[in-house]
N, C-alpha and C positions, 0 to 999 in steps of 0.2 A: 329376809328371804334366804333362809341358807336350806340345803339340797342335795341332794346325789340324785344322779338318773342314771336307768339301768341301760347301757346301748345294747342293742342285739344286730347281730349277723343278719345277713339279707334273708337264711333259713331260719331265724329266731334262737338262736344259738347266745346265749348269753356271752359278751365278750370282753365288758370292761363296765367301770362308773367313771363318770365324769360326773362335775359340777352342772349347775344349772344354769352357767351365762354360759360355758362352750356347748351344749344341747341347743340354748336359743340360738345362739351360731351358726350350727350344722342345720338347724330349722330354717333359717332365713335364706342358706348358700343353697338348700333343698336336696342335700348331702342325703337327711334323712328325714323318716315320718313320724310325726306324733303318733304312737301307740295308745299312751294310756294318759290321760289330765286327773289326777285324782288331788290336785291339792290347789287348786283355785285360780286364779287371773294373775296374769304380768302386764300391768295399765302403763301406758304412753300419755303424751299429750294429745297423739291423735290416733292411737288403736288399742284395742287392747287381744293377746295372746293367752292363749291356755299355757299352763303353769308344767310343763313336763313334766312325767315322772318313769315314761317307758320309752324308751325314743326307738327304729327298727334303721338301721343302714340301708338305703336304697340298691347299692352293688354290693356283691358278695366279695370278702375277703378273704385271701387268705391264711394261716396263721399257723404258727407251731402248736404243737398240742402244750396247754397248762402248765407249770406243774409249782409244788410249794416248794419255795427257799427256805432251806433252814435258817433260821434266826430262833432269837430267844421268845418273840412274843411268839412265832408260830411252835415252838417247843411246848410253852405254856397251854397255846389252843388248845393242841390235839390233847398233851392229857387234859383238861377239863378243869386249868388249873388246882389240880391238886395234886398232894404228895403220890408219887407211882410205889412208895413204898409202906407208909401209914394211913394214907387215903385222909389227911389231915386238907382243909383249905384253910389258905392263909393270905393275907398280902406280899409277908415276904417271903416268897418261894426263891429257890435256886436251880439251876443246872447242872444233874452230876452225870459224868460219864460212868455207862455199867461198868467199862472195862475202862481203867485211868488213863491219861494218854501217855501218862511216863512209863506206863508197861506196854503200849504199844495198841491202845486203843485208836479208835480212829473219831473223827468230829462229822458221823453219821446220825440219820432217821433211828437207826436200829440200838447207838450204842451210848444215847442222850435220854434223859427223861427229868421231868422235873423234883424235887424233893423241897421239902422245909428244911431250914437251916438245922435242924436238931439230929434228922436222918442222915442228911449229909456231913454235920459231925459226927456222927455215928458212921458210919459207911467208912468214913477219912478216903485213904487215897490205895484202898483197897479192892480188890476183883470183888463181883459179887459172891462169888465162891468160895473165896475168902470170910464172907461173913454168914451172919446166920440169917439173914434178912430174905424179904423177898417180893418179888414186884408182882404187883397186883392185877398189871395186864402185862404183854411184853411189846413194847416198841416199834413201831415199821411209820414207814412211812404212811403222810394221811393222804387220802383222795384228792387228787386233783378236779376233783369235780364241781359244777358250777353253785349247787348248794353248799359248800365247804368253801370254796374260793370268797362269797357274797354272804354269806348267814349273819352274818356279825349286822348286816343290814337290814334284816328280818325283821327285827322287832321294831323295828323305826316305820319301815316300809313295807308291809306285810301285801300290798300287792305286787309286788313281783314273785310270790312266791308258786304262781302256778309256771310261770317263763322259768324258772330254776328247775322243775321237778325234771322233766328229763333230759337233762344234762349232767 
């Protein structure tokens, strides 16, 4: 029985996943409501429970707004794992700064993008202006938003995806 459940906000605000034994948890303490059962029964000796998969927080909280941490896998996401310079997909991708950080680049959204090891030996430790290459899209930061935050969940759990759409 492995799992993720989508918790929502007391206004249905998407707000986190958890597993599916702290869900039956928060079910029992009556923390929160079963939403949605879309994947079958959790059998006892002497009961049996609907299987979460949408849980809704009884009290509204409150919470900082979003936002993505640069890391390498979220570098990857946003361009769509593939090269931002040959539009090559690969397994082994890399991270190269547009502007190098020994010239004074910085380890931002805007001055990261992914590349294949080939462009990035190509590129070397060069401005992009420098070279003669050139990016495909240009870099910013990605959406904080709750279909961006949870997608990677999507295709597993495709009904939470109307609880995602306006957020």
């Amino acid at each position: 029985m492995i799992g993720t459940v989508l918790v929502l906000n007391a206004n249905f605000e998407p707000i986190n996943v958890c597993n599916w034994k702290r869900a039956m948890g928060l079910i029992m303490m009556e923390k929160v409501t079963l939403i949605m059962n879309g994947r079958g029964e959790i059998r006892t000796p002497t009961r049996t429970f609907p299987f979460p998969s949408i849980i809704r927080l009884q009290k509204m909280i409150r919470r900082p707004r979003p936002h993505v941490k640069l890391s390498r896998r979220e570098i990857f996401r946003r361009d769509n794992y593939t090269c931002q310079y040959c539009g090559k997909s690969t397994s082994d991708l890399t991270v190269d700064h547009i502007t190098p950080r020994h010239l004074g680049g910085e380890q931002v959204w805007s001055n990261v993008v992914t590349a294949c090891p080939v462009c990035n030996h190509q590129k070397g430790g060069r401005r992009i202006q420098d070279t003669n290459m050139r990016l495909l899209r240009s870099p910013g930061t990605p959406p904080a938003s709750a279909r961006y935050l949870y997608s990677h969940h999507l295709s597993e759990y495709s009904e939470w995806e109307p609880f995602l759409e306006g957020w």
